[in-house]
SEDOBA-46916 format. One line per 8 residues: their letters; for each residue x, y, z of N, C-alpha, C, CB. Coordinates in steps of 0.1 Angstrom, whole numbers, plus 5000, padded with zeros to 4 digits. Glycine has a CB too. Layout:
A) X:Y:Z:X:Y:Z:X:Y:Z:X:Y:Z  ...
# end
This chain:
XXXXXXXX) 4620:4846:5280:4623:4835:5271:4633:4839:5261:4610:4831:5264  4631:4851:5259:4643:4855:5248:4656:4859:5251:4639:4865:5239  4665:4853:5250:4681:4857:5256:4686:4863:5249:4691:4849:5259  4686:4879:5252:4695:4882:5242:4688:4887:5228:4703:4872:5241  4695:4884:5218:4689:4884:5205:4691:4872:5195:4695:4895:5198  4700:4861:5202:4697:4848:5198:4683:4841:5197:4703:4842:5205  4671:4848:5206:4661:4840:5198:4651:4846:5193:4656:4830:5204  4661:4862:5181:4652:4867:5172:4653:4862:5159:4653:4879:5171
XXXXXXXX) 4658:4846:5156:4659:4843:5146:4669:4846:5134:4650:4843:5145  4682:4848:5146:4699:4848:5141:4699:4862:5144:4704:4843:5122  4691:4871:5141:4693:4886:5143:4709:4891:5150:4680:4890:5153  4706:4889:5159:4725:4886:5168:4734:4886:5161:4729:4871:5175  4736:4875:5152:4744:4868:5140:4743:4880:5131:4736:4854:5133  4735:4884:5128:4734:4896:5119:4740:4907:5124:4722:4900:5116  4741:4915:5135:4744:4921:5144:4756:4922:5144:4740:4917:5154  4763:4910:5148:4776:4909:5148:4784:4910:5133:4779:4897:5155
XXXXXXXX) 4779:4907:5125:4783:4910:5111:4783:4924:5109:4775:4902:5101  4771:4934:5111:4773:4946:5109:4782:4957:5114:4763:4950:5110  4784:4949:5128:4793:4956:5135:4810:4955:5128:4790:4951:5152  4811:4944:5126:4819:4936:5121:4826:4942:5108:4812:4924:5119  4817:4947:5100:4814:4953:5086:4824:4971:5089:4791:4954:5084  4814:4971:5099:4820:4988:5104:4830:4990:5106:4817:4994:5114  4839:4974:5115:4851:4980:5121:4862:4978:5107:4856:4970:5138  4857:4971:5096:4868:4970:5087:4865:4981:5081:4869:4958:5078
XXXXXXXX) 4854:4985:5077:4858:5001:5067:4863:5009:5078:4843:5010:5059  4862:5012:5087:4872:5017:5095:4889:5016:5098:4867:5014:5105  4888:5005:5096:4905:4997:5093:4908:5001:5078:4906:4978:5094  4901:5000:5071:4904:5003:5058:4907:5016:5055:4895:5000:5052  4895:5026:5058:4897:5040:5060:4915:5044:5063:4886:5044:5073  4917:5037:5079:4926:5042:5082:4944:5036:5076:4923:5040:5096  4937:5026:5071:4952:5022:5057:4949:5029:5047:4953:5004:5048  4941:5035:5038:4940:5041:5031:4948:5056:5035:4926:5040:5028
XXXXXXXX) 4945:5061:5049:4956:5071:5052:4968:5066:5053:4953:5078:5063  4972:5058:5060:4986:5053:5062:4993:5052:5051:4987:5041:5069  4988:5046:5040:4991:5043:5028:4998:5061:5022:4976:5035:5021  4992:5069:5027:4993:5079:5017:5011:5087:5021:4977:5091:5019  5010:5080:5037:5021:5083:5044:5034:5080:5043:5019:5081:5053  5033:5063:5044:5042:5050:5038:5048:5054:5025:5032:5035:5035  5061:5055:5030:5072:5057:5014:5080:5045:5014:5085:5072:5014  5085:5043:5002:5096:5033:4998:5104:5040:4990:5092:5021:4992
XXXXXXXX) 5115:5031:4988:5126:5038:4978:5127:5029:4971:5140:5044:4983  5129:5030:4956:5132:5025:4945:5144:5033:4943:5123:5026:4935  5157:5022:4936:5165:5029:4929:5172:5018:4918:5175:5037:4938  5180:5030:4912:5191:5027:4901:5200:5025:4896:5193:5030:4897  5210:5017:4890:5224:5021:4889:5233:5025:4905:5225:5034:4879  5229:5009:4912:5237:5008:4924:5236:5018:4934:5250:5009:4921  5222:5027:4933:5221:5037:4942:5222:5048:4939:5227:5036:4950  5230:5054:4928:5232:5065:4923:5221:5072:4916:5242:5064:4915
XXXXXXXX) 5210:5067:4915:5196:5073:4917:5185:5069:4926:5191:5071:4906  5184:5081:4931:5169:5070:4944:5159:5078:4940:5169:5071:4967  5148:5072:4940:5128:5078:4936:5127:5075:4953:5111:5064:4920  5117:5080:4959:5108:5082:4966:5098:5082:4959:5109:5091:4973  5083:5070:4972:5069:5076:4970:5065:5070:4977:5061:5076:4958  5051:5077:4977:5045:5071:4990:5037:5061:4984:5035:5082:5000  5028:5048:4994:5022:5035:4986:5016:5038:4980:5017:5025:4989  5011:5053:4981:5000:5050:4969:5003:5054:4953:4986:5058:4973
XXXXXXXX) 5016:5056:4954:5024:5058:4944:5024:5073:4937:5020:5048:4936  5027:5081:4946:5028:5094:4947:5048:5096:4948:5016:5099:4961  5056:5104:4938:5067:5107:4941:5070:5118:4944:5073:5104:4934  5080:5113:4959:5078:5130:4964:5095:5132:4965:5067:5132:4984  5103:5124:4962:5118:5132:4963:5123:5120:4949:5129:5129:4984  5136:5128:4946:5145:5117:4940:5160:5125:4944:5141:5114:4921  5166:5117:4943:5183:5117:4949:5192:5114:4937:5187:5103:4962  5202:5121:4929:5212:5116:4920:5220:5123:4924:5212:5117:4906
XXXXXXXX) 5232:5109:4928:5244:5109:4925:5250:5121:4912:5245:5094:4922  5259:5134:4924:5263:5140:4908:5270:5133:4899:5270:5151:4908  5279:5122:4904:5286:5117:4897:5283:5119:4881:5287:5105:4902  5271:5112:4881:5262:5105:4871:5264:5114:4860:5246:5102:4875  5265:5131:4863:5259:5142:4852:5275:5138:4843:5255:5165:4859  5272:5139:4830:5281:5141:4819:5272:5142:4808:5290:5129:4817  5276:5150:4801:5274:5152:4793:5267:5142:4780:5283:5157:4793  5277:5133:4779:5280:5123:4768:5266:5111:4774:5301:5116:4767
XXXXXXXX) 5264:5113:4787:5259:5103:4791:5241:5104:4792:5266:5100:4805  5235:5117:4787:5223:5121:4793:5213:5111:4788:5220:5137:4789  5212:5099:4780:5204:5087:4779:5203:5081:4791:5209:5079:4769  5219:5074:4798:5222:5071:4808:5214:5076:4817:5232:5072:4810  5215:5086:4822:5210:5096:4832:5192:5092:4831:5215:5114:4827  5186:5095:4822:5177:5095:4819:5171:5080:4825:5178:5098:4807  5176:5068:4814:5174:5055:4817:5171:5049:4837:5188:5050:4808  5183:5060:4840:5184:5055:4852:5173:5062:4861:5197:5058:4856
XXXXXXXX) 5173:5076:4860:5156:5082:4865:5145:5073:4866:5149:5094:4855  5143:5070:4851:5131:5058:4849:5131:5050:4855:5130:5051:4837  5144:5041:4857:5143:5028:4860:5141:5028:4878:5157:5018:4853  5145:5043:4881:5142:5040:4900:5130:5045:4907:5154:5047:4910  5124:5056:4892:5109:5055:4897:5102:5049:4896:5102:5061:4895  5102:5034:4882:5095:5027:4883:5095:5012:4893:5096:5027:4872  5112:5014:4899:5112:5003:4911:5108:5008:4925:5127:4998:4913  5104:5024:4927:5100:5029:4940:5082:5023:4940:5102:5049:4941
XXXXXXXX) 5078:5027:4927:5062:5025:4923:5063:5013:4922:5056:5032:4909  5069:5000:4919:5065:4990:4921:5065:4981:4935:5071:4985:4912  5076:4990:4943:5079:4988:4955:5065:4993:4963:5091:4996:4959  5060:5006:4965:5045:5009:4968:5040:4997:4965:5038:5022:4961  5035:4994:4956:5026:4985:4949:5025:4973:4960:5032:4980:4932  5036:4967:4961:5039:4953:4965:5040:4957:4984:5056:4945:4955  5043:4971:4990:5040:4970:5000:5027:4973:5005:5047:4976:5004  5017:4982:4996:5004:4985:4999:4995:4971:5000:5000:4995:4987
XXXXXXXX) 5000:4965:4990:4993:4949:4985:4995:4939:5002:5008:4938:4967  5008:4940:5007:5014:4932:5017:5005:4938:5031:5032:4933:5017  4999:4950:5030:4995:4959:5043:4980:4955:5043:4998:4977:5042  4976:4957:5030:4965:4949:5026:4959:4933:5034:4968:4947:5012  4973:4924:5029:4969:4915:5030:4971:4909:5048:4976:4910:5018  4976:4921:5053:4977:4920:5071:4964:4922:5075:4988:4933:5079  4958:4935:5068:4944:4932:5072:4936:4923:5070:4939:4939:5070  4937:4920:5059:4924:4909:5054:4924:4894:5061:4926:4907:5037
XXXXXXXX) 4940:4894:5065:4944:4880:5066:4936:4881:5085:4966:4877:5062  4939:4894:5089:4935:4892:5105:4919:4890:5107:4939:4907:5114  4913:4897:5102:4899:4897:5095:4895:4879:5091:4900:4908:5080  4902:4871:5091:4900:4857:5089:4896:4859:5069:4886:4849:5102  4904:4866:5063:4894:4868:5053:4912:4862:5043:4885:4889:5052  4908:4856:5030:4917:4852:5021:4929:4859:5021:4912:4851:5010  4945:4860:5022:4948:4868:5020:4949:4877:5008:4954:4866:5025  4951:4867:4994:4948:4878:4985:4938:4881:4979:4955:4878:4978
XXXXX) 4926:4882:4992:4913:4890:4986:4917:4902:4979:4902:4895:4997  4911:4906:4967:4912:4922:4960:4898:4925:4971:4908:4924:4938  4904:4939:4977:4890:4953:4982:4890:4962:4975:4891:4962:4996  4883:4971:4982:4885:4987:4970:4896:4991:4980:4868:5003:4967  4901:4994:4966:4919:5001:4975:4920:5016:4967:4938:4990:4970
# end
């Protein structure tokens, strides 16, 4: 009489949710590594400064143009460091968010649900 686990009173249903449950912290797990891998580049002043980092906003290189070194200019210089690590880190941000939202969205799930990230 009982088919299955449909007539343990949804149990099945339940079933499939747990499993369901598992395979996203598993997907998640494995963006959470990818993430750590995934670099972008931010930069500065037309390119004459590049940041590296990875999404999770870790900087692992930066690139200047020697041009840039003078003396008279070391604010410049400066200004421009800042401004391409903070466009590499905002770059992470907005690609971790977008990788995020590939999963969630396949998952039939809102895309801009917040998870733990």
């Amino acid at each position: 009489m009982l088919k299955g686990l449909g007539g343990l009173g949804g149990l099945g249903d339940m079933a499939k949710m747990m499993k369901a449950a598992q395979e996203v912290q598993g997907k998640m797990a494995q963006l959470q590594e990818d993430l750590q891998t995934m670099t972008v580049t931010g930069e500065s002043g037309a390119g004459l400064v590049k940041a590296v980092c990875t999404c999770k906003g870790e900087l692992k290189s930066l690139d200047i143009d020697p041009s840039i070194f003078n003396a008279d200019d070391k604010e410049v210089v400066e200004d421009l460091i800042l401004a391409a690590i903070k466009d590499a880190q905002a770059k992470a941000t907005e690609k971790a968010q977008a990788e995020m939202g590939k999963l969630t969205e396949g998952m039939g799930l809102p895309k801009d649900m917040k998870l733990p990230f």
